[in-house]
C-alpha positions in Angstrom: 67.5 138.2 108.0 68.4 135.0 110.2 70.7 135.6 112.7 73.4 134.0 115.1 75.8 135.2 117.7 77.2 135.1 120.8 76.5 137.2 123.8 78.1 138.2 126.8 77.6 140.5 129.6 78.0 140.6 133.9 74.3 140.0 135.2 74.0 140.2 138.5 78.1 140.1 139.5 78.4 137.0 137.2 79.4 136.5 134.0 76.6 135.4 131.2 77.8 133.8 128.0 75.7 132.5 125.5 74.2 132.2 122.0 71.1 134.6 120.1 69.5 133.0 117.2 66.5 133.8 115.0 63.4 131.7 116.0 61.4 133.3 113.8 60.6 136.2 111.6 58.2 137.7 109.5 57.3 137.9 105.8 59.9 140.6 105.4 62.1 137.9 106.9 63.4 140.7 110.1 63.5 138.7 113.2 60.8 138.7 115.4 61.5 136.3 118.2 65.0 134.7 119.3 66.1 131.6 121.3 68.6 132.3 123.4 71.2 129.7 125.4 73.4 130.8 128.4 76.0 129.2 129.8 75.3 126.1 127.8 71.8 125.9 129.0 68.8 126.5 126.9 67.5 130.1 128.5 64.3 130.2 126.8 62.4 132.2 123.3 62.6 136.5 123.5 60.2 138.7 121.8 59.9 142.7 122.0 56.7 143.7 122.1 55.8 147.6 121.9 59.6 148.2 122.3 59.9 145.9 125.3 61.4 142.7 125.7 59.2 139.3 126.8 60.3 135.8 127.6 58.4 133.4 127.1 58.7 131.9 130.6 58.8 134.1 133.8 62.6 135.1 134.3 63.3 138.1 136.2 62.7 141.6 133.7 66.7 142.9 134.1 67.9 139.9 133.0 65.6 139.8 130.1 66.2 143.4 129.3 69.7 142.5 129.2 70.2 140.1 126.9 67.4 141.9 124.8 69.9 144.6 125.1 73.0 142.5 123.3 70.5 141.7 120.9 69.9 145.2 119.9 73.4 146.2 119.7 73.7 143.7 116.8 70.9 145.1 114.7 
């Protein structure tokens, strides 16, 4: 299922706005990595691996856990 939305959420005392969509998915066609843009900026590609979520650069974890967290509450 491909997806696209916005996201929102307070990160760090600051307002984070940006846009999910589906990278890539599998044969079933369920997401399995995302691209994600904040603030109008390219962010970088998320992943969950064993129930945890990866970027594919170095970012810090709770910023990563958070936007893997806006992505969860659209599936």
């Amino acid at each position: 299922m491909e997806k696209d939305f916005m996201i929102s959420f307070i990160y760090d005392g600051e307002r984070m706005e940006g846009r999910v969509r589906t990278d890539h998915a599998d044969k079933y066609k369920l997401p399995v990595s995302y691209s994600v843009t904040l603030n109008g900026v390219f962010f970088d590609y998320l992943t969950r691996n064993n129930g945890a979520w990866q970027s594919a650069e170095e970012h810090p974890q709770d910023l990563v856990d958070a936007i893997g967290n806006c992505i969860d509450q659209t599936e």
